[in-house]
C-alpha angles and dihedrals in degrees: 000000000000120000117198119204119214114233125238116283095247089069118083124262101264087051086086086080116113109245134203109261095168142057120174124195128201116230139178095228126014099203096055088052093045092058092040099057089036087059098040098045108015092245126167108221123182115219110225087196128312092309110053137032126176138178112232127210095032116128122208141203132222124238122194112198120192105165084109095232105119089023101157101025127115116283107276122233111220110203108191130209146163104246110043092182098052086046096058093053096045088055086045090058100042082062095258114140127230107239093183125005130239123297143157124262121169114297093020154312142316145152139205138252148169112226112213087273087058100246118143123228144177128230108196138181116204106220101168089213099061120125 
């Protein structure tokens, strides 16, 4: 059974909803995506064990995408930040690989990569006035 908590009083109506607060990738090591996500965006993940590892405290939005372009694949994590472009070379270096380069969607910019465990992600920068 699922238990929703109301928000405070000083949040909008529509704030009630129950959120996402949780996204959980598969990987073929954890270690290897641990330090990977620790170089490229200076995370702080804790290791239950040799198998999984998990940052606490972290909040996290919902994106609905219904272009149709990527209909069918696996649900897609959006990390936001306030510099793209140092962030693509930060996941570069860490030894992530760019699956599709940066471009511009309404409200900003983001581009796409595979982390060592093959999961694809987006890093995005909200700028209001994007195409």
């Amino acid at each position: 059974m699922t238990t929703l908590m109301a928000m405070p009083d000083s949040h909008p109506p529509h704030a009630n909803l129950a959120r996402i607060a949780y996204l959980e990738l598969q990987v073929g090591d954890a270690g290897e995506s641990r330090t990977f996500f620790e170089a490229a965006f200076g995370w702080t993940l804790t290791s239950f064990g040799p198998d999984y590892a998990a940052t606490l405290g972290a909040g996290t939005d919902l994106g609905l995408d219904a272009s149709g372009v990527d209909a069918g694949k696996p649900p897609l994590a959006g990390i936001e930040v306030v510099d793209l472009e140092a962030a693509l070379a930060a996941v570069e270096k860490a030894g992530g690989r760019i699956s599709r380069p940066i471009f511009a969607f309404p409200g900003g910019r983001r581009f796409h990569f595979r982390e060592p465990g093959g999961n694809e992600l987006a890093v995005f920068v909200n700028e209001p006035d994007a195409a």
